[in-house]
The first five atom37 places (N, CA, C, CB, O) and aatype in JSON, in Angstrom:
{
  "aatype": [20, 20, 20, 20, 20, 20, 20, 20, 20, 20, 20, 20, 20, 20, 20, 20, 20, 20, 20, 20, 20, 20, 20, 20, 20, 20, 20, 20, 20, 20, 20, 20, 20, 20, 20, 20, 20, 20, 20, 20, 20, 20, 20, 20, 20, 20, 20, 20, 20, 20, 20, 20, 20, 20, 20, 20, 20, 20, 20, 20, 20, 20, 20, 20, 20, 20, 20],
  "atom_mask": [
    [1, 1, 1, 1, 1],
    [1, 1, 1, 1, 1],
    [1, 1, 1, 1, 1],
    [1, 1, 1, 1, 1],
    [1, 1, 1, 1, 1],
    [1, 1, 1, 1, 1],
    [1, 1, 1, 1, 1],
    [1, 1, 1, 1, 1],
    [1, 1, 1, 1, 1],
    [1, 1, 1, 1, 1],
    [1, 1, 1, 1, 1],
    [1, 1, 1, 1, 1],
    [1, 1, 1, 1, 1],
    [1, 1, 1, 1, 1],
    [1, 1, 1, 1, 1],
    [1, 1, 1, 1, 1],
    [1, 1, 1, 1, 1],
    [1, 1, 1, 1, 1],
    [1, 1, 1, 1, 1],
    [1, 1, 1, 1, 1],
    [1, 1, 1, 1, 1],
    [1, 1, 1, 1, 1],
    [1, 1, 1, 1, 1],
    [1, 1, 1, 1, 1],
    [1, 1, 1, 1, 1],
    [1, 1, 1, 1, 1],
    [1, 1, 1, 1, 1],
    [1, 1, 1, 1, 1],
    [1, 1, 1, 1, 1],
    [1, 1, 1, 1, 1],
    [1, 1, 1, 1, 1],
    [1, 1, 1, 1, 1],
    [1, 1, 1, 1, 1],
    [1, 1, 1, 1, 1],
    [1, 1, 1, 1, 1],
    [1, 1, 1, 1, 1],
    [1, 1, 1, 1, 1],
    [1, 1, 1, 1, 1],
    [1, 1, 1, 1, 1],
    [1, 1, 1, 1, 1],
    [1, 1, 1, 1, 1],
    [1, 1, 1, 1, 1],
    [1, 1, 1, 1, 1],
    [1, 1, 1, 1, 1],
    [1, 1, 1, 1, 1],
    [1, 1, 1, 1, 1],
    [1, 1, 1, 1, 1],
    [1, 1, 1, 1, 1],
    [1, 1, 1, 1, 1],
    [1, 1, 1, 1, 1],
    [1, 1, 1, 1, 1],
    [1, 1, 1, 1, 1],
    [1, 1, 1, 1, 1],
    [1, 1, 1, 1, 1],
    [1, 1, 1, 1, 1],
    [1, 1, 1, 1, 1],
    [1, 1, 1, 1, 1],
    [1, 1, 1, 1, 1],
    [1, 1, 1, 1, 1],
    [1, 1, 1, 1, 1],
    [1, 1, 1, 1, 1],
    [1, 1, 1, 1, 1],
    [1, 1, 1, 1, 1],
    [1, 1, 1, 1, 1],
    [1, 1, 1, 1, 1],
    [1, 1, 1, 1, 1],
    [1, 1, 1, 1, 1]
  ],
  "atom_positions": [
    [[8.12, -3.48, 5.43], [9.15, -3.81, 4.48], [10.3, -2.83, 4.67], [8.61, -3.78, 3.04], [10.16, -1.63, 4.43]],
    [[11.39, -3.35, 5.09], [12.88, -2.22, 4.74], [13.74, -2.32, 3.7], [13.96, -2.27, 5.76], [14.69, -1.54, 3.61]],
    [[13.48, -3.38, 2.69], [14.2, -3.23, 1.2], [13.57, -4.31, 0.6], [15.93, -3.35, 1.07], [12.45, -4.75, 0.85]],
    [[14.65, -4.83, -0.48], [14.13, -5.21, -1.76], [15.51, -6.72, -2.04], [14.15, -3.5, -3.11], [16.72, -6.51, -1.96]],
    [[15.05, -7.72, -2.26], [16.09, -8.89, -1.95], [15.83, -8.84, -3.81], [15.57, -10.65, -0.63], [14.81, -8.6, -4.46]],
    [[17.33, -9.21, -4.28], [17.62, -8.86, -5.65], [18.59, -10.21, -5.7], [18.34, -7.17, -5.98], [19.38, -10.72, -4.91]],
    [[18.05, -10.56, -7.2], [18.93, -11.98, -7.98], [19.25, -11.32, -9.61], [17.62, -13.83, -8.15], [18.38, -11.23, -10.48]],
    [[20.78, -10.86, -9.77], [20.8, -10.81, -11.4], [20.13, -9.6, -11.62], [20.05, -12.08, -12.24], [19.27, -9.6, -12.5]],
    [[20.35, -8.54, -10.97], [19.83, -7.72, -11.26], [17.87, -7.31, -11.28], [20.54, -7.79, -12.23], [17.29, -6.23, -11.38]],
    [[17.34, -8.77, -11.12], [15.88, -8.63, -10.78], [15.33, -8.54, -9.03], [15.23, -9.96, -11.5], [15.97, -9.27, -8.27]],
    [[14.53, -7.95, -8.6], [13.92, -8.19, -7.51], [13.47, -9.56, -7.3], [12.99, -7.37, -7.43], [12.71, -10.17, -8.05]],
    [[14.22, -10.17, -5.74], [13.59, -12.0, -6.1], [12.92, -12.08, -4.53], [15.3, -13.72, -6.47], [12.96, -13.18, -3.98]],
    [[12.29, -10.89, -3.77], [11.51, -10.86, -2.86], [11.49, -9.73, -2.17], [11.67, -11.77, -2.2], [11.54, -8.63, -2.73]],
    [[11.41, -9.88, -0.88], [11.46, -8.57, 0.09], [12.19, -8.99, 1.7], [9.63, -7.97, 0.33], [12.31, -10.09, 2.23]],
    [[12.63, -7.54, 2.22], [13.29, -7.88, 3.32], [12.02, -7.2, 4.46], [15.0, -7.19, 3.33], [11.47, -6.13, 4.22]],
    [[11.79, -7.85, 5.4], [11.09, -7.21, 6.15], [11.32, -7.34, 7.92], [9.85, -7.61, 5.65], [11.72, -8.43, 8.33]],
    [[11.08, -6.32, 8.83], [11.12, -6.15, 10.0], [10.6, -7.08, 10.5], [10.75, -5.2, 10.36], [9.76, -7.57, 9.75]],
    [[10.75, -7.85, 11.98], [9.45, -8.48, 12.43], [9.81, -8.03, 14.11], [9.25, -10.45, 11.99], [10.7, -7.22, 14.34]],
    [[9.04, -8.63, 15.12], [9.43, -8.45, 16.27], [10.65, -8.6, 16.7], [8.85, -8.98, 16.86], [11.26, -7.8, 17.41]],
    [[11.05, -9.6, 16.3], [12.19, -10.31, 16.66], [13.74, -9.56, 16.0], [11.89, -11.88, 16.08], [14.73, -9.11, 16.59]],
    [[13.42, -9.66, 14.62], [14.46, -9.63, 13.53], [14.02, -8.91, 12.61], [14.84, -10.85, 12.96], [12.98, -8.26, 12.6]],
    [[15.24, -9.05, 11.42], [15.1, -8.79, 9.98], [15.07, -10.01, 9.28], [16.15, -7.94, 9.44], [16.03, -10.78, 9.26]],
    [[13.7, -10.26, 8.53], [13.82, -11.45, 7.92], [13.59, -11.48, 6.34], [12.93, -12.3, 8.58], [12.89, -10.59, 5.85]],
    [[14.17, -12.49, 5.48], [14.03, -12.11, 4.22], [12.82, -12.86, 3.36], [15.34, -12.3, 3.63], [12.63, -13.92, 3.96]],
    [[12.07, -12.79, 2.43], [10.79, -13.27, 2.06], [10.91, -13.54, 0.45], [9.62, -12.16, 2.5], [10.46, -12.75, -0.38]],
    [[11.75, -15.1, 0.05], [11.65, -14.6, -1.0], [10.49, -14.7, -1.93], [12.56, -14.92, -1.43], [9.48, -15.07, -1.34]],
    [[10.32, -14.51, -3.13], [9.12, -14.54, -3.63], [9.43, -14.01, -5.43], [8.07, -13.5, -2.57], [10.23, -13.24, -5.97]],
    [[8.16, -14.99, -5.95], [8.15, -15.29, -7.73], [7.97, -13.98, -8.04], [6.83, -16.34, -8.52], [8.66, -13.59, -8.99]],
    [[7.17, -13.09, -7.48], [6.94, -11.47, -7.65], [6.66, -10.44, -6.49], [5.77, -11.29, -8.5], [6.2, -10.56, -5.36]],
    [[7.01, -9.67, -7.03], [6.76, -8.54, -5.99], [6.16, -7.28, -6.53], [8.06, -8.14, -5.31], [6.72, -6.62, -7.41]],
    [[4.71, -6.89, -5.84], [4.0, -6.07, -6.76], [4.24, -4.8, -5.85], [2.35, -6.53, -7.12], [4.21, -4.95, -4.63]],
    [[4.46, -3.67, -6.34], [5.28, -2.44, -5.33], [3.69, -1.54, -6.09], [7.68, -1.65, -5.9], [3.32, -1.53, -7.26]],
    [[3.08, -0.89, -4.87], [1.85, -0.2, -5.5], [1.47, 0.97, -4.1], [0.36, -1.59, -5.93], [1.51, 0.66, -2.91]],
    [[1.08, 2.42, -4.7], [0.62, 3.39, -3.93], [-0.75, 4.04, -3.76], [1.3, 4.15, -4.18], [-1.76, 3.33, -3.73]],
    [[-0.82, 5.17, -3.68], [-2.25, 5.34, -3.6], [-3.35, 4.97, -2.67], [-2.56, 4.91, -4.48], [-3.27, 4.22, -1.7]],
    [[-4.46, 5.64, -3.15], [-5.86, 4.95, -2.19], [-7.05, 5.41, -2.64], [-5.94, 5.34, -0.55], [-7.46, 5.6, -3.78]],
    [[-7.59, 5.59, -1.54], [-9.46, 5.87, -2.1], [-9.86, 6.94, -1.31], [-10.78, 4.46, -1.74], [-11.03, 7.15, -1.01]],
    [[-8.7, 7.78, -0.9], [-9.31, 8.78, -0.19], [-10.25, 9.74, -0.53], [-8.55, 9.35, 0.2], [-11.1, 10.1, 0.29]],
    [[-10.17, 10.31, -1.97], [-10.7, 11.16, -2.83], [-11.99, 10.21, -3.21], [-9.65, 11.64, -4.04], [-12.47, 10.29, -4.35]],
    [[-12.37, 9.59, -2.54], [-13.84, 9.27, -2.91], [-14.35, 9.48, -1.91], [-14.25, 8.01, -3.39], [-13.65, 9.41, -0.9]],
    [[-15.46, 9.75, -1.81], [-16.23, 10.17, -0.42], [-17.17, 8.95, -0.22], [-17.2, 11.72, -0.52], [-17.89, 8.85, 0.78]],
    [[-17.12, 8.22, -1.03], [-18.53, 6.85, -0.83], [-17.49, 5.55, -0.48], [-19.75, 6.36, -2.8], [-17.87, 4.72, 0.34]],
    [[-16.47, 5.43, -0.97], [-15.32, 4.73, -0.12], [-14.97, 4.52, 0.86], [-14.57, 4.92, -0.16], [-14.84, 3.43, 1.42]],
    [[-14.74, 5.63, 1.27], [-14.37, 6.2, 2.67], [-15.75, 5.73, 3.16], [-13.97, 8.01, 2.83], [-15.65, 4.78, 3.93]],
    [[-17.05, 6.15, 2.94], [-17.95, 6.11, 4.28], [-17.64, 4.28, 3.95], [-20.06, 7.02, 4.26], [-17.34, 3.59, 4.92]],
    [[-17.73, 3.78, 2.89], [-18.0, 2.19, 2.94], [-17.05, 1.41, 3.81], [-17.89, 1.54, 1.5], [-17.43, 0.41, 4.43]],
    [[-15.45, 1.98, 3.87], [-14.63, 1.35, 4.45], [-14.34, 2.02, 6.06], [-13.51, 1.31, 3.49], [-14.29, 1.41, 7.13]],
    [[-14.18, 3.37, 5.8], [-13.83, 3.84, 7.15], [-15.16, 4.12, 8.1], [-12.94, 5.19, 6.98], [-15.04, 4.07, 9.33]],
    [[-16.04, 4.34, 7.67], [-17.45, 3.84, 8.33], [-18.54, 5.92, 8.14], [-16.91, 2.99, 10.82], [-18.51, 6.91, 7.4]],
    [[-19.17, 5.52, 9.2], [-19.84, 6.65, 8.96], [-19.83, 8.1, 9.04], [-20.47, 6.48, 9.34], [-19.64, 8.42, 10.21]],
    [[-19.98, 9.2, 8.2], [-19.91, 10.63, 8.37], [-18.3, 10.84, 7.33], [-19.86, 11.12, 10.36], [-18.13, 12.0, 6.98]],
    [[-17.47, 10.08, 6.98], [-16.2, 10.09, 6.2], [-16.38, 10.47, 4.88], [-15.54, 8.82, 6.19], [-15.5, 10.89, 4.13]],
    [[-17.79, 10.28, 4.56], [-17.72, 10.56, 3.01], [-17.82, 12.69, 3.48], [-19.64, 9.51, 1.77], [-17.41, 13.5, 2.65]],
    [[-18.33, 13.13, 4.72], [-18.53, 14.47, 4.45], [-16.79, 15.04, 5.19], [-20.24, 15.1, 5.33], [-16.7, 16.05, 5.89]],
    [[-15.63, 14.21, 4.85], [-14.27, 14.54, 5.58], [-13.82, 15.4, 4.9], [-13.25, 13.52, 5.77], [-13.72, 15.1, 3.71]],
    [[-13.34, 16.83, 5.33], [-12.25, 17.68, 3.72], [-10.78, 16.87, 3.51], [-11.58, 19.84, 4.15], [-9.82, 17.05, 4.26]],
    [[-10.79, 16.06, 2.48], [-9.53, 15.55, 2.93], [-8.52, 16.56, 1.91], [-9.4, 13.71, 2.7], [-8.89, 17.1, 0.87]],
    [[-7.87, 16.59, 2.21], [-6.45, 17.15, 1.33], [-5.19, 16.21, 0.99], [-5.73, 18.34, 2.2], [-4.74, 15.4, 1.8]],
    [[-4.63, 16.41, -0.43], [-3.71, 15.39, -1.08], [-4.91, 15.61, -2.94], [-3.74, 13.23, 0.15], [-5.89, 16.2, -3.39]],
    [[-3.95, 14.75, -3.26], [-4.73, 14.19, -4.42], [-6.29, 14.35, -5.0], [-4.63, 13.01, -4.19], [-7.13, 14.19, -4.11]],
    [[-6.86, 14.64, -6.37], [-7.73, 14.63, -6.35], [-7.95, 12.81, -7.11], [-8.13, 15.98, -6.86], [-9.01, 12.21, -7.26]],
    [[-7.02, 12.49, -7.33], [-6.57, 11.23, -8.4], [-6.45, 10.33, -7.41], [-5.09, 11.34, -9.4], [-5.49, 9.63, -7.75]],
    [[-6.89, 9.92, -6.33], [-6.79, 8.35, -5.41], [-8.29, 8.43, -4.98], [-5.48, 8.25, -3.74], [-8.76, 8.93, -3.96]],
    [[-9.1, 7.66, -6.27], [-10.37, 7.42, -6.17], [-10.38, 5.56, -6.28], [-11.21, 8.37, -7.42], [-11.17, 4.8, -6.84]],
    [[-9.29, 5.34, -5.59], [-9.54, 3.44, -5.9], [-9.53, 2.51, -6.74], [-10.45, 2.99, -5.78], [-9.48, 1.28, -6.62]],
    [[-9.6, 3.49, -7.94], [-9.85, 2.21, -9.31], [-8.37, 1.77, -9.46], [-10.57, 2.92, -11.16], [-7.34, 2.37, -9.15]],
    [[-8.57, 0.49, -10.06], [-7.41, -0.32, -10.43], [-7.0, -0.04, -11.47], [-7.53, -1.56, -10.47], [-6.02, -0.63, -11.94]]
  ]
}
């Protein structure tokens, strides 16, 4: 994504890179969200696979995944 396509002052999609071009995407919503699950150690082994839950990671102690 390289910006934010705006109607009236609201966000009415997204602009995004592709191989080719810059193309625009519009759309009913746009959910803008950060974070992760690094700070879990049973996450990590579930998603990134094995020995990850024993990783020192550094950042955040607060990106344990929950919604």
């Amino acid at each position: 994504m390289v910006g934010f396509l705006t109607q009236d002052g609201a966000v009415s999609g997204i602009k995004v890179r592709t191989r080719n071009a810059v193309e625009d995407i519009a759309a009913k919503a746009v959910i803008l969200a950060s974070g992760g699950f690094e700070a879990d150690p049973l996450m990590r082994a579930e998603y990134l696979g094995p020995h990850w839950e024993q990783v020192v990671v550094r950042g955040t102690r607060f990106n344990t995944g929950e919604t």
